[in-house]
C-alpha positions as CSV (number, residue, x, y, z in Angstrom):
1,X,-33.7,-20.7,-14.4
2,X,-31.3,-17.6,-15.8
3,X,-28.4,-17.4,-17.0
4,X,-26.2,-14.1,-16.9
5,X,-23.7,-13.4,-18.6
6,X,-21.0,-10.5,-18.6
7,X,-21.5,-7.9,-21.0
8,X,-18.4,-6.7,-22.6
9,X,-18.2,-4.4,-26.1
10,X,-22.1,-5.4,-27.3
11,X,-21.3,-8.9,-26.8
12,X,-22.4,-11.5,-24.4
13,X,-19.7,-13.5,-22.7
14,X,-18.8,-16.1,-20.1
15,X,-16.2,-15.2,-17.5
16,X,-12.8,-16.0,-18.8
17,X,-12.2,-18.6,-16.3
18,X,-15.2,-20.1,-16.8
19,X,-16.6,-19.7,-13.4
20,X,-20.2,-19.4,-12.2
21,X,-21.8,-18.5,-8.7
22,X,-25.7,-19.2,-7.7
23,X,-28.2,-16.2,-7.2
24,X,-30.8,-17.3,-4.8
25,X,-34.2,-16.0,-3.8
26,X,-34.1,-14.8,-0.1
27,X,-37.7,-16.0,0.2
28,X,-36.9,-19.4,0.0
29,X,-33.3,-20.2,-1.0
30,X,-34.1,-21.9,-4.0
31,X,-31.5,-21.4,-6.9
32,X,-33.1,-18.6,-9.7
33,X,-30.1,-18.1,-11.8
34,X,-26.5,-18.6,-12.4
35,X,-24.7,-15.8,-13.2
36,X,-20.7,-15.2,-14.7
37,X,-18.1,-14.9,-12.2
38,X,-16.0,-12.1,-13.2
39,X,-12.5,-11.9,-12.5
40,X,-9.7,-9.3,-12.5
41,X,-9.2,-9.9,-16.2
42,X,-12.6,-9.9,-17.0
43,X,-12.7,-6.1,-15.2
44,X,-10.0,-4.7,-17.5
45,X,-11.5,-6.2,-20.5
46,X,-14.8,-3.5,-19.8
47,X,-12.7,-1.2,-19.1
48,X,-10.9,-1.4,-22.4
49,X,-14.2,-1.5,-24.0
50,X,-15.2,1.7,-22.3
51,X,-11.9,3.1,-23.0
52,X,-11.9,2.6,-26.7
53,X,-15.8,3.8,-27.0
54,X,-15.5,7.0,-24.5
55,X,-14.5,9.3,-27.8
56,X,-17.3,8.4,-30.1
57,X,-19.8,8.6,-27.4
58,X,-18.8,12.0,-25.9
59,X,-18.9,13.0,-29.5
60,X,-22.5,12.1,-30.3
61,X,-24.4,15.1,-29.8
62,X,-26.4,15.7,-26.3
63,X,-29.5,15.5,-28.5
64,X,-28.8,12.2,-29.7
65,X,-27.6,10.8,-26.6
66,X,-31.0,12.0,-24.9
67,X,-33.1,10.4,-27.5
68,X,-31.3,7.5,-26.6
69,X,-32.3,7.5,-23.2
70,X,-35.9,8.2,-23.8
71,X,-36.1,5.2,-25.8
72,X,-34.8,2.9,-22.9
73,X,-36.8,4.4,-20.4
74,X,-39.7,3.5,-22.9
75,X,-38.1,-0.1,-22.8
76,X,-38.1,-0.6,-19.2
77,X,-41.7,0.8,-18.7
78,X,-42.7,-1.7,-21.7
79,X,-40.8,-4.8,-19.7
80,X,-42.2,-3.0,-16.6
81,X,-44.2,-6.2,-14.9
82,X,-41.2,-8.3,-15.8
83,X,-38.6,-6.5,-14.5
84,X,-40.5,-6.1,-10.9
85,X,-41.0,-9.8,-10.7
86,X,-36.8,-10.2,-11.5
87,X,-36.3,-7.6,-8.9
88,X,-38.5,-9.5,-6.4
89,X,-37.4,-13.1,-6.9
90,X,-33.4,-11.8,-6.7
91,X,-34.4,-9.4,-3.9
92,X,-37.4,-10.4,-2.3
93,X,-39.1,-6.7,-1.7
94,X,-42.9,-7.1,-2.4
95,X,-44.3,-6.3,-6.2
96,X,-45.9,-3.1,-5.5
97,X,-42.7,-1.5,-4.2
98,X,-40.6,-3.5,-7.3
99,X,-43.4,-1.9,-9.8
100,X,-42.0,1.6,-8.2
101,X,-38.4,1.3,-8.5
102,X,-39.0,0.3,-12.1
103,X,-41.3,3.2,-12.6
104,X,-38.5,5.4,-11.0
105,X,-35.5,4.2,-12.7
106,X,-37.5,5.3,-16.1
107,X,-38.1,8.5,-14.6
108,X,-34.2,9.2,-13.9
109,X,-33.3,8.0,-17.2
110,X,-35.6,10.6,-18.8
111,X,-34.9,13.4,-16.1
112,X,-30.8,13.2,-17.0
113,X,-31.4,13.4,-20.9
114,X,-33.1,16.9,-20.3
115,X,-30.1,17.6,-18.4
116,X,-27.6,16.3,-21.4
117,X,-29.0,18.3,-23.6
118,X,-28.7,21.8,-20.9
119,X,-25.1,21.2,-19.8
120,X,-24.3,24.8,-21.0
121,X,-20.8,26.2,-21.3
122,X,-20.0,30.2,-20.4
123,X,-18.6,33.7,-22.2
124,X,-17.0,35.2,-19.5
125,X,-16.6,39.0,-20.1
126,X,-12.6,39.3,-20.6
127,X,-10.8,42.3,-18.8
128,X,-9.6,43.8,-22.4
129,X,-10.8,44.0,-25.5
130,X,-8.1,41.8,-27.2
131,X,-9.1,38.3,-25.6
132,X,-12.3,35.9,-25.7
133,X,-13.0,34.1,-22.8
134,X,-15.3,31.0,-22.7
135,X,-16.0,27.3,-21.0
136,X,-17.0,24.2,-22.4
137,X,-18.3,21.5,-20.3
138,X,-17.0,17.9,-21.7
139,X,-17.0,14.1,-20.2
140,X,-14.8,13.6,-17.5
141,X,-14.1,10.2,-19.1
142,X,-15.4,6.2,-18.3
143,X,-17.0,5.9,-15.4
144,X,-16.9,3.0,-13.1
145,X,-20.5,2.4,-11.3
146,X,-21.0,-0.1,-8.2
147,X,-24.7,-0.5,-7.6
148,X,-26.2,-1.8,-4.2
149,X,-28.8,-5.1,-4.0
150,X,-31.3,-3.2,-2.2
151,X,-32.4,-0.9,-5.3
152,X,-31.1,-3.2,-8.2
153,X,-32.1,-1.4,-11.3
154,X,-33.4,2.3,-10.0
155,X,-29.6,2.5,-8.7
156,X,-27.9,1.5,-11.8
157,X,-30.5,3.8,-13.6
158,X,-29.5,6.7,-11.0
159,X,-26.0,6.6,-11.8
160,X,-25.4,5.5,-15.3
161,X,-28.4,8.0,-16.4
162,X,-26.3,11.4,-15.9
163,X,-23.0,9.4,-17.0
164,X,-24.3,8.7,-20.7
165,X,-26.1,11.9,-20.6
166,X,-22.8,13.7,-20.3
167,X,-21.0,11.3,-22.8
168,X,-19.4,9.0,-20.2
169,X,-19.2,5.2,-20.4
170,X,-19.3,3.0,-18.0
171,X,-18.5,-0.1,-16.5
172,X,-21.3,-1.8,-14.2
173,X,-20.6,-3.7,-11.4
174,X,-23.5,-5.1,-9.8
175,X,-24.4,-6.4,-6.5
176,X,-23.6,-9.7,-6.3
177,X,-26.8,-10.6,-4.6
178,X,-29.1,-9.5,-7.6
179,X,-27.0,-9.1,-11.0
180,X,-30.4,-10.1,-12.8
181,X,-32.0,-6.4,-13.3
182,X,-28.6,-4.7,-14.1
183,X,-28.4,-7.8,-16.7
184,X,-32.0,-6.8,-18.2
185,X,-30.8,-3.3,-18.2
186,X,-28.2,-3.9,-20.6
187,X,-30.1,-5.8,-22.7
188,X,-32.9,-3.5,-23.0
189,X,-29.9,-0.2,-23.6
190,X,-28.5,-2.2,-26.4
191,X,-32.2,-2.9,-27.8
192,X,-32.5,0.8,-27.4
193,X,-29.6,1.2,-29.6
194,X,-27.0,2.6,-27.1
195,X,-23.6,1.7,-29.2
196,X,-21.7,-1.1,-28.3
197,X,-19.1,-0.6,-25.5
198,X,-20.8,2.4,-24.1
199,X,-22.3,0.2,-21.0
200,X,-20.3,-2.7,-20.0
201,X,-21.4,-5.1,-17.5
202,X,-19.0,-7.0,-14.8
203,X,-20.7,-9.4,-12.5
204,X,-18.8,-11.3,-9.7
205,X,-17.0,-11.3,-6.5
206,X,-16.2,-7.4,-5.4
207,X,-13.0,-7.4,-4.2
208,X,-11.1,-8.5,-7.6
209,X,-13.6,-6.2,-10.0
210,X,-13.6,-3.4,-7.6
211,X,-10.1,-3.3,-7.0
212,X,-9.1,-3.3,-10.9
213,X,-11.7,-0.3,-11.6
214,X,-9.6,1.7,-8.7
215,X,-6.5,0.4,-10.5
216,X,-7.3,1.2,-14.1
217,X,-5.9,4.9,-15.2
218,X,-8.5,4.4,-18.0
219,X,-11.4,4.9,-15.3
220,X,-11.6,8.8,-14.3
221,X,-14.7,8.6,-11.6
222,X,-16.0,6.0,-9.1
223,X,-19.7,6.1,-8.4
224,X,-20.7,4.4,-5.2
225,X,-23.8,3.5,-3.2
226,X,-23.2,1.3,-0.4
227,X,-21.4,1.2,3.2
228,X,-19.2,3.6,4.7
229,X,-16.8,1.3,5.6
230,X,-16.2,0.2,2.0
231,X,-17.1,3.8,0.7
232,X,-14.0,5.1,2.7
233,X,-11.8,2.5,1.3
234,X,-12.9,3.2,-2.4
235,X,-12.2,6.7,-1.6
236,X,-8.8,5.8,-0.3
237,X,-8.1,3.9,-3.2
238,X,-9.5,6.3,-5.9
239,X,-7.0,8.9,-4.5
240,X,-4.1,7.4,-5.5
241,X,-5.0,8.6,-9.3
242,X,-6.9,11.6,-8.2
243,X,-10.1,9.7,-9.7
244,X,-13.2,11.7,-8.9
245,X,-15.7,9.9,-6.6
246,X,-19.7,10.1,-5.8
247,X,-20.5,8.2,-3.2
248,X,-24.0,7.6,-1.4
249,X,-23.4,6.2,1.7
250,X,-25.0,4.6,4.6
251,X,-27.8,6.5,7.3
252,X,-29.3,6.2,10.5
253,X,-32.4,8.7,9.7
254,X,-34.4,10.2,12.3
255,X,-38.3,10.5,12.2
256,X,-39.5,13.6,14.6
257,X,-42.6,13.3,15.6
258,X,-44.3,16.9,17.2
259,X,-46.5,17.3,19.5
260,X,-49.0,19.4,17.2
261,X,-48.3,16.5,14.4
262,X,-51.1,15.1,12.8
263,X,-50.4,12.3,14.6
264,X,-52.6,9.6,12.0
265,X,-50.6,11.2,9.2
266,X,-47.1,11.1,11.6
267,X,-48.2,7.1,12.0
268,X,-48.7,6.0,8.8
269,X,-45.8,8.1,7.6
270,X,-43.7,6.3,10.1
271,X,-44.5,3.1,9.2
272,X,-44.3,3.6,5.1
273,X,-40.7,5.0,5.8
274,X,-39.7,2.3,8.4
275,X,-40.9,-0.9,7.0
276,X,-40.6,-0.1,3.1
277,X,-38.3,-2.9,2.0
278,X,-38.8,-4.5,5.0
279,X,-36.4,-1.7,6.4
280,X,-33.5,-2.2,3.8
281,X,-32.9,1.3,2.4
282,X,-30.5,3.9,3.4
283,X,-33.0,6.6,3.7
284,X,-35.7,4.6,6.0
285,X,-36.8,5.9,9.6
286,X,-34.0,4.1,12.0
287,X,-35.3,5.9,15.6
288,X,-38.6,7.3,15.8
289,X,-38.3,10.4,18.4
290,X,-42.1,11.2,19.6
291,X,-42.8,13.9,22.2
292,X,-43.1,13.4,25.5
293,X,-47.0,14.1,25.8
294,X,-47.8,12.1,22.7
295,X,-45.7,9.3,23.1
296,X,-48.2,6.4,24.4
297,X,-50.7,7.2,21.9
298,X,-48.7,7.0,19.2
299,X,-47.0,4.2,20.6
300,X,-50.4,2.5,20.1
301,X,-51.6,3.6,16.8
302,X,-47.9,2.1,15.2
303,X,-48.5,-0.6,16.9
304,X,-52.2,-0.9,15.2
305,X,-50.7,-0.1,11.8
306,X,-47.9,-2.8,12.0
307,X,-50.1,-5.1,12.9
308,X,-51.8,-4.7,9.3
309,X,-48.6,-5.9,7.8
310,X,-48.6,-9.1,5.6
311,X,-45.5,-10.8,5.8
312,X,-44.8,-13.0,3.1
313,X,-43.2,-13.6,-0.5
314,X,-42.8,-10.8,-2.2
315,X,-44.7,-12.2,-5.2
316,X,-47.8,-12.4,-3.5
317,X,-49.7,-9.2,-4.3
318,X,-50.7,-9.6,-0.8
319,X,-47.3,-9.1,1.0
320,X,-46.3,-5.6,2.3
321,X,-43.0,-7.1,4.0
322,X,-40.7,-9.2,2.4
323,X,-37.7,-11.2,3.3
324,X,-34.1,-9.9,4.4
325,X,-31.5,-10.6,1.4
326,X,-30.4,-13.3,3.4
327,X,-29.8,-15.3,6.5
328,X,-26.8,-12.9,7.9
329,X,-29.0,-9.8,7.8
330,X,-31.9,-11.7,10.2
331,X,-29.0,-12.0,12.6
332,X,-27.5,-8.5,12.5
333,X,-31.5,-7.7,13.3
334,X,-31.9,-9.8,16.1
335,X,-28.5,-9.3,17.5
336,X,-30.0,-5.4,17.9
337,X,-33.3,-6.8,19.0
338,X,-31.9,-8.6,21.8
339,X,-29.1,-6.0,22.5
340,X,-31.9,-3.4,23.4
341,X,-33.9,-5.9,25.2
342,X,-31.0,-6.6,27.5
343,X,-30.4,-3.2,28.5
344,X,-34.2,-2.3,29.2
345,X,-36.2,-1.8,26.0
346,X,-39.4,-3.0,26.1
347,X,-41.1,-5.2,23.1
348,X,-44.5,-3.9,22.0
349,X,-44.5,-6.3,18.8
350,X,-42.5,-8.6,16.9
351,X,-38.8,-9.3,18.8
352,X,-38.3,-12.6,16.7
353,X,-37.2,-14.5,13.4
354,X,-40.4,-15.4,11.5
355,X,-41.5,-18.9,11.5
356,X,-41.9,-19.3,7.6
357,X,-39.4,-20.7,5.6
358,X,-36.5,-18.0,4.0
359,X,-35.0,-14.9,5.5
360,X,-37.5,-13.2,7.3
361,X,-38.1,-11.4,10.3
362,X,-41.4,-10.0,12.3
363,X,-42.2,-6.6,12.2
364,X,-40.5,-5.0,15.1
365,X,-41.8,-2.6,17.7
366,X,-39.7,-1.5,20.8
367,X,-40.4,1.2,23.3
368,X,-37.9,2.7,25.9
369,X,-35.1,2.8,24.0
370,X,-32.1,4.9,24.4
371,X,-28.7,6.1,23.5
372,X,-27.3,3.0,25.1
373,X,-28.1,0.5,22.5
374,X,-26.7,-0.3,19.6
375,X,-29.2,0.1,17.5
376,X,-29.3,3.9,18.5
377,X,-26.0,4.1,16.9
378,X,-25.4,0.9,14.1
379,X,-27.9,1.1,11.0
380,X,-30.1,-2.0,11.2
381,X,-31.5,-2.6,7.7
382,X,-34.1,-4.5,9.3
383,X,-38.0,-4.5,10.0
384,X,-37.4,-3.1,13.4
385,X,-38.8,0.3,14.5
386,X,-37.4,1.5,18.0
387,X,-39.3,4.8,19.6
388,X,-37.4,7.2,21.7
389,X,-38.7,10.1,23.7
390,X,-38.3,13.8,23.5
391,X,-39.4,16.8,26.0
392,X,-38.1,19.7,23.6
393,X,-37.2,20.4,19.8
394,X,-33.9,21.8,20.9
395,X,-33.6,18.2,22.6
396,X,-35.1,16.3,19.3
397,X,-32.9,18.2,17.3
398,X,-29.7,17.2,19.6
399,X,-30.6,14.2,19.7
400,X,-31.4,13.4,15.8
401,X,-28.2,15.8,14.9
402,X,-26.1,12.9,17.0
403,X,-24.4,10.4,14.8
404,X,-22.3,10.4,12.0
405,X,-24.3,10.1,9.9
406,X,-26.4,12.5,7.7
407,X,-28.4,10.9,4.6
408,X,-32.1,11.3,5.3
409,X,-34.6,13.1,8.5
410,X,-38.0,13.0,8.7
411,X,-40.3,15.4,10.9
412,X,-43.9,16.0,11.6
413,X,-45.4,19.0,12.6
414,X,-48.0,21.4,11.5
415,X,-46.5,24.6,13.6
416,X,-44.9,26.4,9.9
417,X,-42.2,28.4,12.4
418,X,-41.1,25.0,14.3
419,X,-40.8,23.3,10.2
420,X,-38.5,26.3,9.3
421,X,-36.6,25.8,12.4
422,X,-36.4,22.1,12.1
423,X,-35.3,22.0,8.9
424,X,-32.6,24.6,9.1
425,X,-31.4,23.0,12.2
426,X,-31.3,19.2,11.0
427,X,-27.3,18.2,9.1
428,X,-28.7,16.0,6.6
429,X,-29.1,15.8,3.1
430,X,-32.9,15.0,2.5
431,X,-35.4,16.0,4.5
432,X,-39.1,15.0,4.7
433,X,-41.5,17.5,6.8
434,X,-44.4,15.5,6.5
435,X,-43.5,13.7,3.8
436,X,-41.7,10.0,4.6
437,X,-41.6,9.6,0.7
438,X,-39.6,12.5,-0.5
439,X,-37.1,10.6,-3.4
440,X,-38.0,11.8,-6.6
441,X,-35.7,12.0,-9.9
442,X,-36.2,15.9,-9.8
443,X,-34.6,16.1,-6.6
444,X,-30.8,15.6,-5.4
445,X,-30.3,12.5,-3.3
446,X,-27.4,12.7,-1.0
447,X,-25.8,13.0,2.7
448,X,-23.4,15.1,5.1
449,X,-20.5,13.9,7.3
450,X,-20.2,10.2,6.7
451,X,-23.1,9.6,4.1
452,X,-21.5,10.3,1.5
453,X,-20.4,12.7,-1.4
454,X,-22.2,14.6,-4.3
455,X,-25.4,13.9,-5.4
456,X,-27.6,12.0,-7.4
457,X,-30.7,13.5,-9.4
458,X,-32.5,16.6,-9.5
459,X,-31.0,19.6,-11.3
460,X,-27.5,19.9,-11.6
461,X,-27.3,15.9,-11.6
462,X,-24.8,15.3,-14.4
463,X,-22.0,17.8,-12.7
464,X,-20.0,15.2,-11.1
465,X,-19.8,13.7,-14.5
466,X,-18.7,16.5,-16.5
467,X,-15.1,18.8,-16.5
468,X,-15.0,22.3,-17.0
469,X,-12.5,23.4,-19.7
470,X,-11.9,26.9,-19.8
471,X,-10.7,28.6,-22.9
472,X,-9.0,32.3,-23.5
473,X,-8.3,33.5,-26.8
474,X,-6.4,36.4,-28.0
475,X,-7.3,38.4,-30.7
């Protein structure tokens, strides 16, 4: 079983009170580590850390703070096979798709040290002859970083990538659920000869940690993936100091599905973007809108494609769905379930709690549903797919455009004017026009209205971490 520890100025340490909590696998409940409970005190120690390292850091050169990146991303692809089966057994998501996140967090490690190294400055042209006008771009200072359990290292590598590529240091907090990747992250950074106190690591209970990085004066930016609900009161919080914030929120994604679709690529696009991580990502297809004249054969194809799925522990190679992180998330998803049943849906599959051991939950199909259900408006982070149908695009576009939400759509057709339309017409961040895989480090990943703030990847990606310091001189 592991141990984890907090990681405070290159050293290893248990909380100062001594505590400990119990990280379980959500296949089975059994015990697979024991991690540090952090405290307040425990909070403002990393932050001091960061505080006192933040100079010598942002004054390494970008060169040498990208070379240090590309050696960890070297380190995590080496520990590759390792680090997927942590992320499984503190997780549960099945190998392959823990083999991909590791793959990807290596990828935005070396994507933002080719950005460190291009965060260029300006001469402006002055309006006389006797001045010099320029900008430098410098490190907006340490960086506080709260990761979700649902992408446990490829999140942490997401944000604190662009922070120590722009010379930032951080302090990690980790999901409670699954401290054990952001743990092997650290000591693989430190192995890779980051200095000590650039990454500091803060495991425990949220409210006390979280609270105390808002508090600090030391910290100058909150980056955020989780809720809205607890976005909004970070955001609250940081704006008592004027701290900047990134903050990647939580979606209810539409998946169009056209009438001139390619209806076996539509399917199996469907189902990868619905039941990857048995349906716990922000970004995965929560109502599946399918035209009117298509709808009952694609209703039956899904339905054939689910039925391929292995549920089972994710260390089985064989599993394509794995368990819920744990027993309240099966009944959020079958409160939904029977929400929609009660006010007409109609099951095609699933509709039930597994009957293995753990947290799991069948595949879900449901027809008829409508904008009376709850799980037309509440985000289910489930393995449930409910279909919907459309008569229009103006009506599909209405209809996907209605919620608060804007993080991720997803759309198939192969008409090229209805794509351009669709896509200019849809208020959300990412988009997928056939494509229900579009993430990618070389991309920016983030939302409109209530899913968030800034972005994460792709060019541009260490902005949010960086201040622009304009300079006039007189001559």
């Amino acid at each position: 079983m592991n141990t984890w520890q907090l990681f405070k100025d290159g050293k290893w340490r248990p909380a100062r009170s001594g505590q400990t909590y119990e990280v379980t696998n959500p296949a089975n409940g059994e015990v697979v580590a024991v991690a540090a409970s952090g405290d307040a005190e425990d909070a403002a120690d990393a932050v001091r850390a960061a505080e006192a390292a933040f100079s010598a850091w942002a004054a390494t050169p970008a060169k040498e703070r990208a070379e240090l990146l590309e050696r960890l991303a070297a380190l995590l692809e080496e520990d590759s096979e390792e680090l997927a089966r942590l992320i499984t057994l503190e997780m549960g998501k099945p190998l392959a798709e823990a083999r991909g996140e590791v793959k990807i967090s290596a990828d935005y490690l070396r994507w933002n040290a080719g950005e460190g190294v291009r965060a260029y400055g300006q001469m402006i042209p002055p309006p006389a002859g006797d001045k010099r006008l320029l900008t430098l771009r410098q490190p907006v200072g340490p960086v506080a970083a709260i990761t979700p359990w649902n992408f446990p290292l490829s999140m942490v590598a997401r944000k604190l990538g662009p922070a120590l590529a722009a010379g930032c240091t951080v302090v990690l907090k980790p999901a409670g659920q699954t401290p054990g990747p952001a743990v092997r992250f650290c000591e693989l950074a430190a192995r890779a000869g980051i200095p000590d106190g650039v990454i500091n690591l803060v495991t425990g209970p949220s409210s006390p940690i979280g609270d105390t990085l808002l508090q600090e004066e030391a910290i100058r930016k909150i980056t955020f993936t989780g809720s809205t609900a607890v976005g909004k009161q970070l955001m609250a919080q940081a704006a008592e100091q004027v701290k900047r914030v990134s903050m990647e929120l939580g979606g209810h994604a539409p998946l169009l599905v056209f009438e001139d679709a390619d209806l076996d690529a539509a399917v199996a696009g469907a189902v990868s973007s619905k039941f990857r991580n048995s349906g716990q990502t922000c970004i995965c297809a929560n109502r599946i809108y399918v035209q009117a004249s298509i709808a009952e054969a694609f209703t039956q194809k899904f339905k054939a494609k689910v039925d391929e799925l292995v549920v089972g522990d994710g260390l089985q190679e064989e599993t394509t769905i794995g368990p819920l992180i744990n027993a309240d998330a099966v009944d959020k998803v079958q409160e939904q379930v029977q929400d929609a049943l009660d006010k007409g849906a109609k099951l095609i599959k699933g509709g039930r709690r597994s009957d293995r051991e753990g947290n799991f939950y069948e595949p879900t199909v449901l027809a008829d549903v409508d904008e009376s259900m709850t799980i037309t408006t509440e985000e289910t982070f489930g393995p449930v797919a409910p279909i919907y149908v459309f008569e229009t695009e103006e009506e599909a576009i209405a209809k996907a455009n209605a919620t608060p939400y804007g993080l991720a759509a997803y759309y198939y057709t192969r008409d090229l004017a209805r794509s351009i339309r669709v896509y200019e017409g849809l208020q959300y961040g990412i988009i997928g026009c056939n494509d229900a895989v579009p993430t990618t480090a070389e991309a920016p990943f983030g939302g409109f209205k209530e899913s968030g703030i800034g972005r994460e990847g792709g060019p541009g990606s260490i902005d949010d971490f960086l201040e622009t310091k304009f300079v006039s001189i007189a001559i």
